[in-house]
N, C-alpha and C positions, 0 to 999 in steps of 0.2 A: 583917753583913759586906758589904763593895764587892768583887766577884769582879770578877777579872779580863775576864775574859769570861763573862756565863752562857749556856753552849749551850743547854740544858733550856731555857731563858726566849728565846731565838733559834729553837731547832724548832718550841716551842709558839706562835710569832709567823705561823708556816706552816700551822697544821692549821683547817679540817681536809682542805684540800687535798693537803699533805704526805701524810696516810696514805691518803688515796682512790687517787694517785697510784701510792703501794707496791702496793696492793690490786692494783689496773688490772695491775698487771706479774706480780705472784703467779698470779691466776688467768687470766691468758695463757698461761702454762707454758715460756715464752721468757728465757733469762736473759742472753743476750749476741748480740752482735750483731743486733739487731732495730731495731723500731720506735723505742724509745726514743732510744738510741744514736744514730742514725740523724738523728732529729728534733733532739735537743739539738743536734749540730754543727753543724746546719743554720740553727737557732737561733743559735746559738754565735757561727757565723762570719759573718751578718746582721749582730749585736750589735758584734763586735770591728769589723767593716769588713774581715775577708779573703777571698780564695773560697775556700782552703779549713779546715775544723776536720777535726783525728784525734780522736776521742778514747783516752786510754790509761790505763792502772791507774794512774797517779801521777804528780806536776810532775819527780821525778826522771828519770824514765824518758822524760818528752816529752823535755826536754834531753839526755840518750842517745839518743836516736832520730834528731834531728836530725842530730849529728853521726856517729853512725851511717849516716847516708844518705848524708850529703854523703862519706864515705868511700869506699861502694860504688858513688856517681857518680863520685868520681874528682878531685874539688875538695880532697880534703884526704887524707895519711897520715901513717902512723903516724911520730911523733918531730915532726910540724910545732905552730905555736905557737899558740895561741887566747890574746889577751890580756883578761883577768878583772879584776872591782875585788875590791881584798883585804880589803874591809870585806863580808861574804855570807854565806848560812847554805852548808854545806860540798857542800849538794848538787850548788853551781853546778860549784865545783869537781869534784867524783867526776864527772859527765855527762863532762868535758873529760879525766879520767887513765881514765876508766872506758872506754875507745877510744883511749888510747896517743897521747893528745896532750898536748900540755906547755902547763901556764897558766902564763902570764907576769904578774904581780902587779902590779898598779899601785895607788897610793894613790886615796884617796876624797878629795873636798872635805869639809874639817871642818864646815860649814855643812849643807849636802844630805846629806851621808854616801854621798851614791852616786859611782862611778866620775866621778874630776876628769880631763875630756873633755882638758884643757890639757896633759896627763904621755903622750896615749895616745902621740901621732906619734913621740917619740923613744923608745918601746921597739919599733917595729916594726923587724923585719926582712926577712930574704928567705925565712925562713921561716913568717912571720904569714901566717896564712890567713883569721882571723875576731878580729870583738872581741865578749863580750859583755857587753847592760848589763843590769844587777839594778837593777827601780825600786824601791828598797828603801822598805820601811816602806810603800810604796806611793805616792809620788812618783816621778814621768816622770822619766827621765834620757834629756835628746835634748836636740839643737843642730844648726844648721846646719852647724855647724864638724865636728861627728861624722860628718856626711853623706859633708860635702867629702871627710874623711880616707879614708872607706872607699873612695872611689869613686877616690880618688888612687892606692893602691894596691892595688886588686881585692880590698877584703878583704868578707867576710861580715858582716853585724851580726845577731847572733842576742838577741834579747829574752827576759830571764827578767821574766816577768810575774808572778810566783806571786802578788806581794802586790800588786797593782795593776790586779787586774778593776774595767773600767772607767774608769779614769781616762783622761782628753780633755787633747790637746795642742792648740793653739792656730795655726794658719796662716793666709796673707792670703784674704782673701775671703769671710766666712761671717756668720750671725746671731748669735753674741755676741761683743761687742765689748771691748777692753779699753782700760785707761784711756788715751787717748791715740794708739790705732790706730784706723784707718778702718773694716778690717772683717777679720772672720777664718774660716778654713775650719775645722772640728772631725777630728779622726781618735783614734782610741783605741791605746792602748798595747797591742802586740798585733797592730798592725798597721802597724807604721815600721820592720822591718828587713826581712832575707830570710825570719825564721821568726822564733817565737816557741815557747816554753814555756809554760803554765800550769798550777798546782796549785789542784786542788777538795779541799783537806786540808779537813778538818771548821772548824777555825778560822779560814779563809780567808773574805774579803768575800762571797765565792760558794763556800758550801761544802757537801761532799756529806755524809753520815752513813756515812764512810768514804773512803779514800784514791780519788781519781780527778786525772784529770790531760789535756792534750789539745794538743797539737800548732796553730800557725795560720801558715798561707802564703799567699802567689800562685802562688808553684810549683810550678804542676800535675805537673814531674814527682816533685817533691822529695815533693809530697803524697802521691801513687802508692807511692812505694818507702818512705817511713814506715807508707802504712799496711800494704805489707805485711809491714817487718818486724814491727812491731808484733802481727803475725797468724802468729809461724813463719814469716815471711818468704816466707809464700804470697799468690797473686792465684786461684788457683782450690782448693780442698779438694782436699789430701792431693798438691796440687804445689805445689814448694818453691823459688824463683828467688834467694834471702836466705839465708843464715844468720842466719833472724832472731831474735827475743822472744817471752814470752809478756807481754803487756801491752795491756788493753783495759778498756775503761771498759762495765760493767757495766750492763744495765736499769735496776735497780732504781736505782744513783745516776745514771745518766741523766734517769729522770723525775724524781727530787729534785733535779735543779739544774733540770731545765726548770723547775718552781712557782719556785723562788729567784729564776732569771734575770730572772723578770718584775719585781723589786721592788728591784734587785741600786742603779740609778742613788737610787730614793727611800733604802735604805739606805744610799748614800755621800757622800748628802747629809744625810746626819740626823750620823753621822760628819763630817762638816766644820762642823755646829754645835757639836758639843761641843767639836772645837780648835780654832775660834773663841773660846766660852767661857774655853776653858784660856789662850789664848795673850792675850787682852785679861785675862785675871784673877788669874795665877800672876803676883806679883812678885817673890818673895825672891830675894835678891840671889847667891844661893849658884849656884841653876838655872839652864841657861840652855836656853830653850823654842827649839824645830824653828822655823828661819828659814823666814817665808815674803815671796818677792819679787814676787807677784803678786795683785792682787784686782780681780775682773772685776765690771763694772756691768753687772745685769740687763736684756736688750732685750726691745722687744715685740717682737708676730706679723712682724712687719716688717723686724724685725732692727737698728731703730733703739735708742739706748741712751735708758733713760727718761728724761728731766727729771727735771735736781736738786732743779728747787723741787715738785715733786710726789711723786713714789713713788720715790727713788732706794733702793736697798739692795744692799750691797757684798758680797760672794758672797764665801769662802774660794777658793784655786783648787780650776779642777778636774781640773787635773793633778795631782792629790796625792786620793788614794782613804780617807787615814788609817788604812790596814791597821793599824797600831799611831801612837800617840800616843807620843815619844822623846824625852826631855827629857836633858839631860846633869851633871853634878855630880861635883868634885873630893871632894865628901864625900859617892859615891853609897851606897854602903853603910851609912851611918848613916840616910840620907833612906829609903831600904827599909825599914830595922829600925822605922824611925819609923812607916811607915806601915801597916806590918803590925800594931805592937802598937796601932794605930788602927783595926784590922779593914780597912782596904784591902789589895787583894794587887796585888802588881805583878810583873814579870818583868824579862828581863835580856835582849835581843835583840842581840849575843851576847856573852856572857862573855870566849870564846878563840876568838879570829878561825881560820881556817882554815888557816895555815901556822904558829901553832903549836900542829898538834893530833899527837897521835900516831902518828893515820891517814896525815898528810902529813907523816913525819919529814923527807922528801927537803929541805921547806924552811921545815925549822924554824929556819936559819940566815939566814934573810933579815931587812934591816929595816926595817921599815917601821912605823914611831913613828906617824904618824898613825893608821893602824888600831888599833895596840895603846893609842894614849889613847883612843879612842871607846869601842874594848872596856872600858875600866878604868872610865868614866863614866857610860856610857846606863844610861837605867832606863825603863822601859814602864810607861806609867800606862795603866788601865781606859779602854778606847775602845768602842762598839758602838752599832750600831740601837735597839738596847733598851734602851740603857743611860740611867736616867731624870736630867732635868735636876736637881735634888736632889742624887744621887749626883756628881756633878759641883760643886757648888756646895760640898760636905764635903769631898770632894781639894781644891781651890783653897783652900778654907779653912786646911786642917792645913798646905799646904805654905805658905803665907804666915804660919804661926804658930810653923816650925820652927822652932828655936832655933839658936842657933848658925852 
């Protein structure tokens, strides 16, 4: 069988540092708030490009916090609008009802699947306070034009990163170059709005052996008041300035994303070989494989782009982390069944979009057809670090041999 993801074969890719690392924290006698903690963020927010990282129990709860903060500063209340793409897993949404603000739903681009930047400007209003973007599947959702907008009318741009540790946007002036530009500056996802969200869920490109999550800003003050809501909304033991949470990121997954961190860029590039792979080798005519509109030539120490007639080699981007591999199919259903009684297992990243879940009956009335065809189509083929070229070469097989 081709597992979807195999964790077990991803931990045991870490040891035996992984468990020296537990060790280290066990016989310390410290379980929270220390050293570890402490060190990852610091790490953390190095890694992202912000000054600062929180860390907190989960990517839910960063996204709660943020707008929790920006509450108690006084930037946003209750009944104002945070505009959302309605292609997401529901968490983005609960952070945004979960604090008594209204998401305003805007479609995705059928291409990217992430929030289509073109739809945001004419749903704002006078009471839009923030937009958020989901780089889903783990592909950058940013433009200049999102910039412009925010800055046009004072809005917030808060970043859900959960699936997109790591991944590099592209601007003027820097050592890799792309086809056709002069030169460009690197920044990560993560660090291109006013704050960011992140989730260390166990299945995440960086992930913990349990739920963790962490907050990324400039805003030293915005960082200050997350972390202390995060903490009971205290700044000293047993005083209490917040109404705040209980939500912190633990030792022991602290020092297991520290091991991770270190390997996190060589793993999302092993990830952009296999959808490389997929997307040169998958043809049947039924699928249709994740667009990609960029491919960047490798530079030397120099920052020059190699020569073609010597060493040229064309890169996947690297604004796209391949948190999941998302193919789409009017006949996705049958393509699963297929490949499951083929011993492949695949997933459904998501089934039933967020406004029409139960949870949000308020707008289950809404309609928005482009979300609900993605939902009705994707299917999530086997993506990972470990995952061997072989396994890979069998999916591209059976799907070029589907029938029908």
């Amino acid at each position: 069988m081709i597992k979807f993801l195999d964790l077990q074969k991803v931990t045991s890719s870490f040891e035996p540092e992984l468990s020296s690392s537990i060790d280290r924290v066990v016989k310390s006698g410290w379980f929270l708030l220390g050293e570890e903690a402490s060190s990852f963020e610091g790490e953390y927010a190095t890694f992202i490009g912000s000054r600062h990282c929180i860390g907190t129990a989960n990517g839910l709860d960063a996204l709660r916090l943020i707008f929790k903060a920006y509450i108690d500063i006084g930037v946003m209340k209750e009944g104002d609008e945070i505009i959302v793409p309605a292609n997401t897993f529901i968490a983005t949404i609960l952070a945004i009802t979960d604090n008594r603000l209204k998401p305003v739903f805007v479609e995705p681009d059928i291409d990217s699947y992430n929030l289509d930047i073109s739809l945001v400007e004419q749903q704002i209003t006078e009471k839009t306070r923030a937009i958020i973007v989901v780089h889903l599947y783990g592909q950058a959702c940013w433009s200049g034009e999102l910039n412009e907008i925010a800055k046009k009318y004072n809005l917030k741009i808060i970043e859900d990163n959960a699936q997109a540790a790591g991944a590099i946007i592209m601007a003027p002036g820097s050592g890799l170059k792309a086809q056709g530009e002069q030169g460009l500056t690197t920044r990560r996802t993560g660090s291109l709005g006013d704050a960011a969200g992140h989730s260390f869920y166990p299945g995440k490109n960086l992930g913990a052996l349990g739920d963790g999550g962490a907050v990324t800003t400039d805003d030293d003050d915005l960082a200050a008041i997350i972390r202390a809501l995060a903490n009971y909304g205290s700044t000293r033991k047993y005083v209490h300035d917040f109404k705040g949470l209980n939500s912190r990121l633990d030792e022991i997954q602290a020092a297991v994303l520290r091991v991770k961190l270190h390997r996190l860029d060589a793993d999302n590039e092993r990830r952009r070989e296999i959808a490389e792979y997929y997307i040169k080798n998958i043809k049947h005519p039924a699928l249709i494989l994740p667009k990609v509109y960029f491919e960047y030539l490798k530079a030397d120490d120099s920052g020059n782009t190699i020569n073609s007639s010597t060493n040229e080699k064309y890169l996947m981007p690297l604004d796209h982390t391949w948190h999941l591999f998302v193919i789409r199919s009017s006949i996705r259903d049958k393509v699963q069944k297929y490949l499951t009684a083929e011993g492949v297992q695949t997933l459904i990243h998501y089934p039933l979009p967020p406004h029409r879940q139960s949870a949000l009956k308020e707008f289950n009335q809404l309609n928005l057809p482009i979300t609900e065809q993605i939902s009705s189509e994707v299917l999530s083929l086997p993506i990972s670090p470990v995952m061997q070229d072989e396994e890979a070469y069998i999916i591209a097989d059976l799907l070029n041999n589907l029938k029908g």
